[in-house]
C-alpha positions, 0 to 999 in steps of 0.5 A: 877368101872367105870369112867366119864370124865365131864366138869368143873364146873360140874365135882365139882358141882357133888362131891361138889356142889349136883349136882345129874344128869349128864345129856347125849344126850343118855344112855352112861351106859347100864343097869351098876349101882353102882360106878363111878369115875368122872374125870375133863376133861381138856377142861371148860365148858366156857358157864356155866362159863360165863352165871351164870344163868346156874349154879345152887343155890346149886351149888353157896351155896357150892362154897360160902361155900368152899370160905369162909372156904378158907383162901388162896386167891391164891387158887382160884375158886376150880371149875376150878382145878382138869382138868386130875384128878380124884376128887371123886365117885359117885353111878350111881343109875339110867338112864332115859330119860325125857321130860317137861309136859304140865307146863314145869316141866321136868318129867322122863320117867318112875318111879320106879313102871314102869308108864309113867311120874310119877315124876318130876326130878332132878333141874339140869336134862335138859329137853330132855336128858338121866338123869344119876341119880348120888347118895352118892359123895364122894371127894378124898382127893389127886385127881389122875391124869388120861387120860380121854375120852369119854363115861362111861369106865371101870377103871383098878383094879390098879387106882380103889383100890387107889381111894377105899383106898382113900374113905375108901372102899374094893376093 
């Protein structure tokens, strides 16, 4: 399994808010694909938190969910816990780059049958970025505390079975 340490709200959007690109100055994962850890950064992405525009309608509609089935005020905004944690899984399905068309629509590189500009992306994909497309969140009911760092690591056997165990998969 590999690791992901993003910024909060982001690092929620993506296991709770369907946040399905995480989007990267380039391809940070090779030709990897398959599990991936994400871990809340201690740092805050402050520009997202403070320009709502930045944070996506599903995202909103998941932290209104999450807020109404909360009864404990104290809790507070669950997109700004977890920093130095894990928080969940996701399936890295595909990498690629992307570009807007002549209308602004952002539209990926190639598409699976290999053409150029075959399909528009994601809603949360930034215009000239590498796409890391992200499937099948699974969150962690107890988050384990982690170092994180940059780019796409490998995650030792020991932290990897705990969160398999977490999310009910073999190791």
């Amino acid at each position: 399994m590999r690791i992901l340490t993003v910024r909060q709200p982001w690092a929620w959007a993506i296991i709770h808010g369907g946040k399905d690109v995480e989007n990267r100055v380039r391809n940070i994962a090779g030709d990897y694909r398959g599990p991936v850890a994400i871990h809340v950064a201690q740092e805050i992405d402050t520009h997202a938190i403070a320009t709502p525009s930045r944070i996506h309608p599903s995202f909103r509609e998941a932290a209104e969910r999450y807020m109404a089935a909360n009864t404990n005020p104290l809790a507070g905004s669950p997109w700004m816990g977890g920093r130095g944690c894990i928080i969940g899984v996701v399936d890295l399905a595909d990498v690629h780059g992307a570009a807007p068309d002549e209308i602004g629509r952002i539209r990926c590189d190639v598409n699976p049958a290999g053409e150029p500009w075959g399909f528009e992306c994601s809603p949360w994909a930034d215009e000239v970025s590498t796409h890391l497309v992200l499937a099948n969140p699974r969150a962690l009911a107890d988050p384990i505390p982690y170092r994180g760092a940059l780019g796409l690591r490998r995650l030792e056997y020991d932290t990897t079975a705990r969160i398999l165990a977490q999310i009910g998969e073999a190791a």
